[in-house]
C-alpha positions in Angstrom: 108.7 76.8 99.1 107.2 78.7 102.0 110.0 81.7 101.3 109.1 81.8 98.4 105.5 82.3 99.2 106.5 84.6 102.0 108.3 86.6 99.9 105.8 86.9 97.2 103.4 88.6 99.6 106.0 90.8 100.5 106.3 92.3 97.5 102.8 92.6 97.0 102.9 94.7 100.0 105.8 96.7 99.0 103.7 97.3 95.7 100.8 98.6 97.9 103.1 100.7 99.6 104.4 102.1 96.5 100.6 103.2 94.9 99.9 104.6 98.7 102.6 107.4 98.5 102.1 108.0 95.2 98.6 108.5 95.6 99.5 110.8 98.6 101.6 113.2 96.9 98.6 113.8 94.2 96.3 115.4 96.5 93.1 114.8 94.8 93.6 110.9 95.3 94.1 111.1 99.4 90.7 109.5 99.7 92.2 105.4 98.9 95.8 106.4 100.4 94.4 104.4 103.1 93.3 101.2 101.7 96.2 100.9 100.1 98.2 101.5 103.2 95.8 98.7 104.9 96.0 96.1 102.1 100.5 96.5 102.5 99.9 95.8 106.0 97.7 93.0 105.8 100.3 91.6 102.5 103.1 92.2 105.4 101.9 90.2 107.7 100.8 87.5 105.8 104.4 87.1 104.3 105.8 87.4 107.8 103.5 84.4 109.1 103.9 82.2 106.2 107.5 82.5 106.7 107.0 81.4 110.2 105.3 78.6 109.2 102.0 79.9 109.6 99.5 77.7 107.1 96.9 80.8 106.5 94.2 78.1 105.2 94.3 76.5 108.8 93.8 79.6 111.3 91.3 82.3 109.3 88.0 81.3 108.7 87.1 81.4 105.0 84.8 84.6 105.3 87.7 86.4 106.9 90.7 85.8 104.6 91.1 89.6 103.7 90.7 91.2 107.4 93.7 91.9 109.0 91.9 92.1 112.5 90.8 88.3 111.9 94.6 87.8 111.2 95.9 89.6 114.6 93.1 87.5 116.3 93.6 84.4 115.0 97.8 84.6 116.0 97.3 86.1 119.8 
């Protein structure tokens, strides 16, 4: 189940990804390259700690579910 899940958000990530080099090779979309780029990261590593067994419900408060520095916090 949890590989499952894991792998789900890695291929959310790897969608992510995807849209940021697209959008970087069109010039006149270089502005949101970026939060793309960040939300691949933060799908990355939420795959990699649910496959670890990480339970993301248990560690990041509720108001903090999309930042990737609560995430990096919440695992050191």
């Amino acid at each position: 189940m949890k590989e499952q899940i894991a792998k789900e958000w890695i291929e959310r990530g790897k969608h992510d990804l995807e849209v940021a080099k697209i959008l970087l090779a069109e010039k006149e979309y270089s502005d949101v390259v970026l939060f793309h780029i960040h939300q691949a990261v933060e799908k990355y590593l939420k795959g990699f700690l649910i496959y670890k067994g990480w339970e993301l419900k248990n560690f990041i408060p509720k108001w903090a579910t999309n930042s990737s520095g609560s995430i990096l916090k919440a695992i050191k």
